[in-house]
N, CA, C and O atoms as CSV, one atom per row, in Angstrom:
chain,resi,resn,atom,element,x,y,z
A,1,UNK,N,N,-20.519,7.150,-21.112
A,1,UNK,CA,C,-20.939,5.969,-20.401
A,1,UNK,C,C,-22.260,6.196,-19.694
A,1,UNK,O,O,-23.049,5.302,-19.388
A,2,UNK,N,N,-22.387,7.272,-19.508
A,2,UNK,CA,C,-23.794,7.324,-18.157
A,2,UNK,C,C,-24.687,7.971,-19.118
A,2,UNK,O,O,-25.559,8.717,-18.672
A,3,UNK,N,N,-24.561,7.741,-20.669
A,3,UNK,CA,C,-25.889,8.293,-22.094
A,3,UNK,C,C,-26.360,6.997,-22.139
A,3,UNK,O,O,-27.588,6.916,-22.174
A,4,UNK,N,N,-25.478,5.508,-22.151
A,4,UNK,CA,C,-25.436,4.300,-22.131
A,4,UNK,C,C,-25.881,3.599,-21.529
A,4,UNK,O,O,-26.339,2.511,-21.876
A,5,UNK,N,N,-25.828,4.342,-19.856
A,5,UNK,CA,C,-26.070,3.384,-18.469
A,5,UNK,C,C,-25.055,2.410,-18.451
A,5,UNK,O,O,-25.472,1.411,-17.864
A,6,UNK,N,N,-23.980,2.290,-18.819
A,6,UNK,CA,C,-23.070,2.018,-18.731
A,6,UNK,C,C,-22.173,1.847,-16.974
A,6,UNK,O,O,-21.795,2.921,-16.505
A,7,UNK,N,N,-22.012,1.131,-16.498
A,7,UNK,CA,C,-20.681,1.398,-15.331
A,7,UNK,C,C,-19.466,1.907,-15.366
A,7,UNK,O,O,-18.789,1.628,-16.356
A,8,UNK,N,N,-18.956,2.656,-14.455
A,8,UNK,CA,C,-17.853,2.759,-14.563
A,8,UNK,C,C,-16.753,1.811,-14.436
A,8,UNK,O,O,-17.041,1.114,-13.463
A,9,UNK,N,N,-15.341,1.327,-15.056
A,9,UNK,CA,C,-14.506,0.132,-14.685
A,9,UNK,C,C,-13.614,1.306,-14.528
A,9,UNK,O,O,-13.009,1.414,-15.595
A,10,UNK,N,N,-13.297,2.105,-13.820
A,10,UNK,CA,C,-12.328,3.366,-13.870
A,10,UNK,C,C,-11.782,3.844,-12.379
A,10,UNK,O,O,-12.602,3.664,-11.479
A,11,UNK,N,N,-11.047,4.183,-12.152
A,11,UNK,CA,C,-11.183,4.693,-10.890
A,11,UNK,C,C,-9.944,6.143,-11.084
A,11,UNK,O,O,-8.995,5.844,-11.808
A,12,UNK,N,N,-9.913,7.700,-10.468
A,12,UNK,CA,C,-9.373,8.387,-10.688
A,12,UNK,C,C,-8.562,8.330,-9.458
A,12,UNK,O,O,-9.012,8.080,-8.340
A,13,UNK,N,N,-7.529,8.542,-9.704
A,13,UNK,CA,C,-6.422,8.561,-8.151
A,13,UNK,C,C,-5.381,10.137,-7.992
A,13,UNK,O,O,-4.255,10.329,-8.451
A,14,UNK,N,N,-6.134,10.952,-7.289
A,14,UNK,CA,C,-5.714,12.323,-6.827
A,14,UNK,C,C,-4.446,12.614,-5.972
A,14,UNK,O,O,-4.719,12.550,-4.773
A,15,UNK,N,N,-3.225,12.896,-6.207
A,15,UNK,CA,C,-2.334,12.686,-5.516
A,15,UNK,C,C,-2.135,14.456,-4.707
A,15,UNK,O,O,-1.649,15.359,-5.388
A,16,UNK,N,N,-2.488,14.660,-3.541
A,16,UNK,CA,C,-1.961,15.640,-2.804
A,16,UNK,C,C,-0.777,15.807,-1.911
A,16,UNK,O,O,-0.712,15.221,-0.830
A,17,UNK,N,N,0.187,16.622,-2.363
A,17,UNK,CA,C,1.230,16.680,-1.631
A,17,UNK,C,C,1.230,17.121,-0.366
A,17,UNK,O,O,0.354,17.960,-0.160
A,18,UNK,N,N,1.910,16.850,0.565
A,18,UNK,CA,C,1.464,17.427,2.184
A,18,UNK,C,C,2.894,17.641,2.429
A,18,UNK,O,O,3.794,16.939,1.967
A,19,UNK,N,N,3.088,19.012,3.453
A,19,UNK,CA,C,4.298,18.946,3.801
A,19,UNK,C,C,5.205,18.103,4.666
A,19,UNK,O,O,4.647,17.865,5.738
A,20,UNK,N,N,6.074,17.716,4.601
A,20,UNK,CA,C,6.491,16.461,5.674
A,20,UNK,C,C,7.205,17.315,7.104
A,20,UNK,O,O,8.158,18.084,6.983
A,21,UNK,N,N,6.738,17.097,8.031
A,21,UNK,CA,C,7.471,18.258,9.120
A,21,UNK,C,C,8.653,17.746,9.622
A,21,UNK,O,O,9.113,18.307,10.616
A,22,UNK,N,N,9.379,16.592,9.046
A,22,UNK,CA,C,10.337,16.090,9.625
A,22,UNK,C,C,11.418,17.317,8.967
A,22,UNK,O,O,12.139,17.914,9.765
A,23,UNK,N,N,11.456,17.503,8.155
A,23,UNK,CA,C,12.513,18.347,7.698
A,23,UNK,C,C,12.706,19.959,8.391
A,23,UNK,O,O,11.651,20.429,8.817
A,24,UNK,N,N,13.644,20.628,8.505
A,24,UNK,CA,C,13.746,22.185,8.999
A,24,UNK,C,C,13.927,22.753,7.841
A,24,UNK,O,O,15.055,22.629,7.363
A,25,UNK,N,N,12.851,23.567,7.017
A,25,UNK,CA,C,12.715,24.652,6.228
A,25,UNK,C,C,13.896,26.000,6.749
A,25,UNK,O,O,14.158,26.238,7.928
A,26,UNK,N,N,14.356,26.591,5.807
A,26,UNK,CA,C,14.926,27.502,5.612
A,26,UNK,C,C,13.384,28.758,5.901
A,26,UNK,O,O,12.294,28.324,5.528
A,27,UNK,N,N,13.408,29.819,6.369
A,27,UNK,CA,C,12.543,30.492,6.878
A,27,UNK,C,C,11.464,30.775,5.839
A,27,UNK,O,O,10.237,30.847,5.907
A,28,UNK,N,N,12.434,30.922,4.760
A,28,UNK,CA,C,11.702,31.637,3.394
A,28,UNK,C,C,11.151,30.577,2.709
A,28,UNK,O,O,10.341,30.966,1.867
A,29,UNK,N,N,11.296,29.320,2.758
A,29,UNK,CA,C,10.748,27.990,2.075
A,29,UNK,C,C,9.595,28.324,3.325
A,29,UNK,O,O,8.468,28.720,3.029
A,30,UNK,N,N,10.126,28.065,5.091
A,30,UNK,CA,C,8.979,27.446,5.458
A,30,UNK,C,C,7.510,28.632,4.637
A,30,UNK,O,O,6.581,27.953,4.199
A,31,UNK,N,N,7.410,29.493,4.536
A,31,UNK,CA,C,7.022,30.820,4.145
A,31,UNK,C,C,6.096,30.086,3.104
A,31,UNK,O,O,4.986,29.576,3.256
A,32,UNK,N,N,6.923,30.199,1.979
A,32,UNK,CA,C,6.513,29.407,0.830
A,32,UNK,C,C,5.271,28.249,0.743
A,32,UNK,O,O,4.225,28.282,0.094
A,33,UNK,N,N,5.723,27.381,1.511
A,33,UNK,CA,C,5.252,26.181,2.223
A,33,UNK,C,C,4.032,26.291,2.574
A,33,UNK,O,O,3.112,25.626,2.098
A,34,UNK,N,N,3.879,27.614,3.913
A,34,UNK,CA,C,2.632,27.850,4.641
A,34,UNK,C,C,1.454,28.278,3.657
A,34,UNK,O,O,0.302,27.858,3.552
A,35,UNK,N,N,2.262,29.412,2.873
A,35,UNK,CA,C,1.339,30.077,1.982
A,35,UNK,C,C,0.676,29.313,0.738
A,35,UNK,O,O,-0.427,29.709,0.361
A,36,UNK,N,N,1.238,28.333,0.138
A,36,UNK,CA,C,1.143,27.484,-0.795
A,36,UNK,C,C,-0.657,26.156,-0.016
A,36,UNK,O,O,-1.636,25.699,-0.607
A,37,UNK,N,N,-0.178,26.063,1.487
A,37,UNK,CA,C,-1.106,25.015,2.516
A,37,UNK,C,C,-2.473,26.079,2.340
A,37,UNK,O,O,-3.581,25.821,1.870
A,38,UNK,N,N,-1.869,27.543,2.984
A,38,UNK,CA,C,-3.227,28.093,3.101
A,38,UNK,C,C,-3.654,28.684,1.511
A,38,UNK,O,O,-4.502,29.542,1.756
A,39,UNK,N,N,-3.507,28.638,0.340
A,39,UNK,CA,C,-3.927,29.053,-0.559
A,39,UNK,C,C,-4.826,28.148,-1.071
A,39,UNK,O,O,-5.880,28.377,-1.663
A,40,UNK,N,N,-3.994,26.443,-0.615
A,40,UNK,CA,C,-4.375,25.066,-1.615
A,40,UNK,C,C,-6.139,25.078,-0.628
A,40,UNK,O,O,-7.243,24.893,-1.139
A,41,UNK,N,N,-5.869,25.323,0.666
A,41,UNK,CA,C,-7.388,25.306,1.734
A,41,UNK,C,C,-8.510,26.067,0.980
A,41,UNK,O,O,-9.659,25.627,0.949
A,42,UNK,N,N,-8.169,27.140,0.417
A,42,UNK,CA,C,-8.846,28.020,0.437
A,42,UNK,C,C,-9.396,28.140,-1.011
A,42,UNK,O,O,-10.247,28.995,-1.258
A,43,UNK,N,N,-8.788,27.050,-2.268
A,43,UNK,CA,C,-9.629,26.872,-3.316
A,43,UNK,C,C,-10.091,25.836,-3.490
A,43,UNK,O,O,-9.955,24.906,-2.695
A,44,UNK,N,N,-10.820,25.763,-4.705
A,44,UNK,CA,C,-11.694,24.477,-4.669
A,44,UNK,C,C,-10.511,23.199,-4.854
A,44,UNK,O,O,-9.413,23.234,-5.410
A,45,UNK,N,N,-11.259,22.007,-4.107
A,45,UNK,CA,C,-10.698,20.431,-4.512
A,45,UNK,C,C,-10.575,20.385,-6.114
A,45,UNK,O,O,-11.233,20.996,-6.956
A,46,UNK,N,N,-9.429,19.385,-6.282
A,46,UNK,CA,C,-9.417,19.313,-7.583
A,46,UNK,C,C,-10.507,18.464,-7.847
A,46,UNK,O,O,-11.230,18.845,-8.767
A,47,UNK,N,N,-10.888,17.178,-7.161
A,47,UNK,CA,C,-12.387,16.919,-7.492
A,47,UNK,C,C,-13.423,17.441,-7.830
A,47,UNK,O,O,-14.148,16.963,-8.703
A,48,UNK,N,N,-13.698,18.638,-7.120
A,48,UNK,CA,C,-14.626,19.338,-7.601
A,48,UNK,C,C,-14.639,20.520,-8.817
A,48,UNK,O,O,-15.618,21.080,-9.312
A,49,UNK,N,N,-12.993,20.723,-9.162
A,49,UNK,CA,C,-12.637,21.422,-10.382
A,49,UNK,C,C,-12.733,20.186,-11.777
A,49,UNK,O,O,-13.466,20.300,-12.759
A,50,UNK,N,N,-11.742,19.007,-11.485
A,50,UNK,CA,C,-12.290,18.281,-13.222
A,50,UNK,C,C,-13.637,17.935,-12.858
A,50,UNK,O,O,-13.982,17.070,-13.664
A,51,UNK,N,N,-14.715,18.206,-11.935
A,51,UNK,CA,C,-15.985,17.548,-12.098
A,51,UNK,C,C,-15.636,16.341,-12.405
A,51,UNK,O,O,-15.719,15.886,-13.546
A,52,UNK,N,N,-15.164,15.641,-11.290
A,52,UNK,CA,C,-15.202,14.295,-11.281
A,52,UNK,C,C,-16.189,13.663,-10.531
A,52,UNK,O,O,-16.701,14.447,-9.733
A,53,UNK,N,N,-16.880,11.964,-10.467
A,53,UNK,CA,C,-18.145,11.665,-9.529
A,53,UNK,C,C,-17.118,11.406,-8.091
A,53,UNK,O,O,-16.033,10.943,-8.441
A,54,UNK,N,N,-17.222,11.590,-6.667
A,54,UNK,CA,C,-17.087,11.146,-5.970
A,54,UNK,C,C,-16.411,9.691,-5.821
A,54,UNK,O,O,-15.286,9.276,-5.545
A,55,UNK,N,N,-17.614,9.145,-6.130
A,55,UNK,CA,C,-17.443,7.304,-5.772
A,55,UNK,C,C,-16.341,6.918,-6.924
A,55,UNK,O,O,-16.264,5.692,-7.001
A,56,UNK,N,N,-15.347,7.673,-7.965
A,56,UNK,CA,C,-15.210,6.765,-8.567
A,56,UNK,C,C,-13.360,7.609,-8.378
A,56,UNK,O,O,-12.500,7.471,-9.248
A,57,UNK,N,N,-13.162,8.337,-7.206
A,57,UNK,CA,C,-12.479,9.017,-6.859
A,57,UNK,C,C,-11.218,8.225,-5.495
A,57,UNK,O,O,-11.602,7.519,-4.563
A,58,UNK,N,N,-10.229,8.485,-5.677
A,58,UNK,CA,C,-8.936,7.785,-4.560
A,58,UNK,C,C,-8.495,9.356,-4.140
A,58,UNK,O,O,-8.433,10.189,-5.044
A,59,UNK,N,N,-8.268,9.647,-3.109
A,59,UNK,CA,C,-7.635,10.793,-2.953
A,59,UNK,C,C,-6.400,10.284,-1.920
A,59,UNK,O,O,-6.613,9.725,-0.844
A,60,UNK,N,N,-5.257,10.551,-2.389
A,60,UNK,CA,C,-4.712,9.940,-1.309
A,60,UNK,C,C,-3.129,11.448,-1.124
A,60,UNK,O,O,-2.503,12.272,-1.791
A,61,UNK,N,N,-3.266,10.859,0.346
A,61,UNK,CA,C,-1.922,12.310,0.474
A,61,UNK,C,C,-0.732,11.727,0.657
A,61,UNK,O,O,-0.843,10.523,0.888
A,62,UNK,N,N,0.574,12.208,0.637
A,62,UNK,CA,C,2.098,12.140,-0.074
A,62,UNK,C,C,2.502,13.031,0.581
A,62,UNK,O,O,1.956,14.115,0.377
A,63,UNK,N,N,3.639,12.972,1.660
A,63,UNK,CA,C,4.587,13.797,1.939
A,63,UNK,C,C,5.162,13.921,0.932
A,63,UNK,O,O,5.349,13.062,0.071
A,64,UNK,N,N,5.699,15.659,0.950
A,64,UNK,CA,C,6.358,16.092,-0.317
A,64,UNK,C,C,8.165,15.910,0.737
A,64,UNK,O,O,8.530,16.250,1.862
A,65,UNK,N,N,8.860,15.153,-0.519
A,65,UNK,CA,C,10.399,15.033,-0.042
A,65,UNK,C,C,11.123,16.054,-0.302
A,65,UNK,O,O,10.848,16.743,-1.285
A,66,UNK,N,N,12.083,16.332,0.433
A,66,UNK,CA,C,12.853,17.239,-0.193
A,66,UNK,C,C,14.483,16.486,-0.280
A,66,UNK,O,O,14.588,15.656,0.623
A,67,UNK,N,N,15.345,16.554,-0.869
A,67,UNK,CA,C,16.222,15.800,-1.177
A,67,UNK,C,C,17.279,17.241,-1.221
A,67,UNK,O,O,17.384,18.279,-1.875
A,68,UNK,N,N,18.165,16.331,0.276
A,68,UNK,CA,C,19.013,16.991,0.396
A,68,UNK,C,C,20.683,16.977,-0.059
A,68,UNK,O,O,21.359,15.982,-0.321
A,69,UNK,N,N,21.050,18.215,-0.060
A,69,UNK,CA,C,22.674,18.452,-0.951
A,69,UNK,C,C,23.460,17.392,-0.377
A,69,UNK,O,O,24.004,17.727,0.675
A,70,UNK,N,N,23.660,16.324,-0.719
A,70,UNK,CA,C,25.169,15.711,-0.568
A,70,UNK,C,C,26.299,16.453,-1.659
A,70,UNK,O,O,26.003,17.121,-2.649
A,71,UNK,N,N,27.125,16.255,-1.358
A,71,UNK,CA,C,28.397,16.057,-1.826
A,71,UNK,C,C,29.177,14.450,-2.147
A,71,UNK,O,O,30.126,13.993,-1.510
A,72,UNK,N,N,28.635,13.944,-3.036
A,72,UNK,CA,C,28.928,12.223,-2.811
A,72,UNK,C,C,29.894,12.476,-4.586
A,72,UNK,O,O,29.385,12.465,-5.707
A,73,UNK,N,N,31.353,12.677,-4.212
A,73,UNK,CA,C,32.046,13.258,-5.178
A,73,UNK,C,C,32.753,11.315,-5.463
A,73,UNK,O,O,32.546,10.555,-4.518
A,74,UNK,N,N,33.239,10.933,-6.277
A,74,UNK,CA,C,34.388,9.299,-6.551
A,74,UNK,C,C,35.456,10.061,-6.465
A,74,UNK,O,O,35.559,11.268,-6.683
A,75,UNK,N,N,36.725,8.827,-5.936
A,75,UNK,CA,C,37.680,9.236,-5.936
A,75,UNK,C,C,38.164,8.321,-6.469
A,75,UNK,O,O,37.595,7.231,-6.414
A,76,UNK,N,N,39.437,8.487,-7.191
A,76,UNK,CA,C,40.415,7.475,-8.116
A,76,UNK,C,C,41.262,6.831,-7.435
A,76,UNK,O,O,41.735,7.587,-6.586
A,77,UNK,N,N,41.585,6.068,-7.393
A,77,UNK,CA,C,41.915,4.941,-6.542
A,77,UNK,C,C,43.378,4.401,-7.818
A,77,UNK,O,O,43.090,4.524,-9.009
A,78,UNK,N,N,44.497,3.975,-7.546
A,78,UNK,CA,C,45.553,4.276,-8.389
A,78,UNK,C,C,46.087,2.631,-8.111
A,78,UNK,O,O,47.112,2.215,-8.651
């Protein structure tokens, strides 16, 4: 498109997960968790890895859920 001069009609939408602090991590998740925050800081944006343009970029952040163990068993009813 931009050999063309062409516009873009496109838009890319970046989904980053964030941790949600409502939940209590198990020590070794929170662990996980921290190290995963400070690793994601410390390399490049994925914007700037696919070489994508800026302006044609959504970045938007997402608590990551965690979905917890029920036990939600039916019972037979006679």
């Amino acid at each position: 498109l931009h050999a063309h001069e062409i516009p873009a009609d496109f838009r890319f939408i970046i989904i980053n997960r964030i941790q949600n602090y409502d939940f209590d991590f198990k020590s070794f998740n929170q662990f996980i968790m921290d190290t995963y925050s400070l690793l994601k800081g410390l390399g490049i944006s994925d914007v700037r890895a696919y070489g994508l343009d800026t302006s044609s970029v959504l970045v938007e952040k997402v608590p990551l859920n965690v979905a917890l163990a029920h036990d939600d068993r039916l019972k037979r009813v006679l």
